[in-house]
C-alpha positions as CSV (number, residue, x, y, z in Angstrom):
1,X,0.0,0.0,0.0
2,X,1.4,3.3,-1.1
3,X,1.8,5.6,1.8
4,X,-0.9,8.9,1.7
5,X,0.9,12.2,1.9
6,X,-1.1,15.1,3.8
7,X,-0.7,18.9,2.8
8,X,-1.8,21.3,4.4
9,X,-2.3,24.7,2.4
10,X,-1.7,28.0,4.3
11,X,-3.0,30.9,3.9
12,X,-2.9,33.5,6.6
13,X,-3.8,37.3,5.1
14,X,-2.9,39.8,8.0
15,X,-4.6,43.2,7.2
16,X,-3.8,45.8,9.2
17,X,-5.6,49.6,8.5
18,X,-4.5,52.9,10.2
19,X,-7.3,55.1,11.4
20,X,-6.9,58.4,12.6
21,X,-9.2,60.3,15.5
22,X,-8.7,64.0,15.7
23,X,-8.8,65.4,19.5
24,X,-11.2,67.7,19.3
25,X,-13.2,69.4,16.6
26,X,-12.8,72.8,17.6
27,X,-10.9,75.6,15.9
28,X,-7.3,75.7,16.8
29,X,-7.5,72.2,17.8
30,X,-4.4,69.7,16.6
31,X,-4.7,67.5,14.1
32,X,-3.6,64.1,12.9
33,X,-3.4,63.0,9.4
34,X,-1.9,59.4,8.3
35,X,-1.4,57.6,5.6
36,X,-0.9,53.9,4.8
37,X,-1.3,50.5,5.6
38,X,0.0,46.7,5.8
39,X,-0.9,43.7,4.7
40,X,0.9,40.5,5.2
41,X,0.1,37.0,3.4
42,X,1.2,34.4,4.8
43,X,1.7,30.9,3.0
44,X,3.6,27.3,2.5
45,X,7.0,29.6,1.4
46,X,6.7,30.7,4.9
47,X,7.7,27.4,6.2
48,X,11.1,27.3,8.1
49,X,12.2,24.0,6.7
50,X,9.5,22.6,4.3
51,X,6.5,20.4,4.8
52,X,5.9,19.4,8.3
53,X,7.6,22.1,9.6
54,X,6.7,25.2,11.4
55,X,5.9,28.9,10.1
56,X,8.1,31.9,10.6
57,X,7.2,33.5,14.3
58,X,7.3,37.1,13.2
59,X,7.2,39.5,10.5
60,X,7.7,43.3,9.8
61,X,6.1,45.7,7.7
62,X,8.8,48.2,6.0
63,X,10.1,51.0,8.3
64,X,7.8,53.6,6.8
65,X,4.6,51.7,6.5
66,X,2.5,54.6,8.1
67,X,3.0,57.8,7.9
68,X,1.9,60.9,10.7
69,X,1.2,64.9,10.2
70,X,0.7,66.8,13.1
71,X,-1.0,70.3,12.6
72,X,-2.3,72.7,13.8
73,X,0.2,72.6,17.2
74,X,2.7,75.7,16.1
75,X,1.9,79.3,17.0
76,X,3.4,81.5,19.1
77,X,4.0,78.3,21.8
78,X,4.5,75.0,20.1
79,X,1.5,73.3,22.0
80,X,2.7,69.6,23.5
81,X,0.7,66.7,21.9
82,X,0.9,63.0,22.6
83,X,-0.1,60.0,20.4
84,X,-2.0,57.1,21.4
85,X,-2.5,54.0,19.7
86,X,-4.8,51.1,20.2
87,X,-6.1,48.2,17.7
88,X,-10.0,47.1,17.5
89,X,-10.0,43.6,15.8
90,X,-12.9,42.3,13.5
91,X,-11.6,38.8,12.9
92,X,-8.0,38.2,14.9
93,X,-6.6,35.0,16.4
94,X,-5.5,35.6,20.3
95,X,-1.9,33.8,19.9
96,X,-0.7,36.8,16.8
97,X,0.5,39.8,18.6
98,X,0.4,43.3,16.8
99,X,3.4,45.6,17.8
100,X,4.1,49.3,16.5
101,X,7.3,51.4,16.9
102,X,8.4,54.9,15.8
103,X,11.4,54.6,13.2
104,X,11.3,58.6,12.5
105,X,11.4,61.6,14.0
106,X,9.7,63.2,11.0
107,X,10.3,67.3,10.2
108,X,9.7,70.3,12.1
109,X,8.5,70.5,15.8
110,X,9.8,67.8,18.2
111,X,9.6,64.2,18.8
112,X,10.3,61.5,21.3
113,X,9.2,58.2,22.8
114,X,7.7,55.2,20.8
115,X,11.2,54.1,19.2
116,X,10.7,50.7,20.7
117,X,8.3,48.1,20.2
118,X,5.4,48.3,21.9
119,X,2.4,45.7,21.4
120,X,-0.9,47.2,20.9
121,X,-4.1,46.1,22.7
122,X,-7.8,47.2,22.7
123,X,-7.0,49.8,25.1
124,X,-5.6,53.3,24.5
125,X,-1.7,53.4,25.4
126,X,0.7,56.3,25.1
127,X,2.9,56.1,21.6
128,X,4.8,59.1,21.5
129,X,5.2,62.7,22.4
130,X,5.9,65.9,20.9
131,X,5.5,69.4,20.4
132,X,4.4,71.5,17.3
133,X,4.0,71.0,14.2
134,X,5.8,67.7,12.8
135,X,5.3,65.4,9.3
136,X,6.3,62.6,7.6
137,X,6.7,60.7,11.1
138,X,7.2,57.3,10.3
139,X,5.6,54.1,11.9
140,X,6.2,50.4,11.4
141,X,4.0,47.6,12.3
142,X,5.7,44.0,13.3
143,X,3.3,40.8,14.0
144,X,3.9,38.1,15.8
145,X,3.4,34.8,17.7
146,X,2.5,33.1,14.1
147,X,2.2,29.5,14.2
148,X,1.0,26.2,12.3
149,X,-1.5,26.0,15.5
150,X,-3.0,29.1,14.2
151,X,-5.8,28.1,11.9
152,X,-5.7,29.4,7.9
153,X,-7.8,32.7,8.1
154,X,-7.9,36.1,6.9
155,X,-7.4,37.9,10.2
156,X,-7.9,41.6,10.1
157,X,-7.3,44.4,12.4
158,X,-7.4,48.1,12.4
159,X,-4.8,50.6,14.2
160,X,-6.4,53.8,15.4
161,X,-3.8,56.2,16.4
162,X,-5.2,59.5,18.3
163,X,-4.0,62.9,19.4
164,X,-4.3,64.9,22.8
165,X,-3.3,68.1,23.2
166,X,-1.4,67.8,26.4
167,X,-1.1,71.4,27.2
């Protein structure tokens, strides 16, 4: 009897979506704009040695996946700002963890905090600080804790990053 050879297909799709919330509507008030996003497929090529092995744990997004503008925070006073950052799932498996970090300082105003990884949760948690106005601030996104044990899905979460005028 010939011996039966199981494969098993992978296909993980990671999509991850920045969001931005502004902190208040009023004029005057700082504001946040961002742009871009990451997805990450995930297949059999991902395998650390072939069939019957297991997936790679972790993966990156490039250094300047998402991008932050500040506004709206220089005047006579550069007015102090911080970022938060939280994620809100719609379909995400518990063992993949989503971590963001600060690779830039951007230009103009001033920046600091955030340069190391940081995993995010469904809860509002301090990103970064600065002061004034400050663009091209760049973000990158790293996921891990992905596994064979982690069922074939298209898992999605969204990032929502938010300003508060500290001052």
């Amino acid at each position: 009897m010939k011996g039966i050879r199981l494969k098993r297909k992978f296909a993980i799709l990671i999509l991850l979506f920045g969001f931005i919330f502004l902190a208040d509507q009023e004029a005057g008030s700082i504001d946040i704009a961002l742009t871009g996003s990451w997805s990450k497929t995930i297949n059999a090529f991902d395998l650390i040695s072939g069939a019957g092995s297991d997936l790679t744990d972790s993966y990156e997004s490039a250094p300047n996946a998402v991008s932050i503008t500040i506004s709206g925070a220089a005047g006579v006073f550069l007015n102090a700002w911080r970022i938060n950052v939280k994620k809100v799932d719609t379909n995400w498996h518990g063992d993949l963890i989503l971590w963001v970090r600060r690779t830039s300082d951007g230009t103009g105003g001033a920046v600091s905090g955030g340069d190391g990884y940081q995993p995010l949760t469904g809860t509002d948690s301090p990103f970064f600080n600065g002061s004034g106005d400050v663009s091209g601030i760049k973000v990158q996104l790293k996921l891990s804790g992905v596994s064979v044990q982690v069922p074939p899905d298209t898992y999605t979460t969204t990032v929502y990053y938010t300003v508060v005028d500290t001052d």
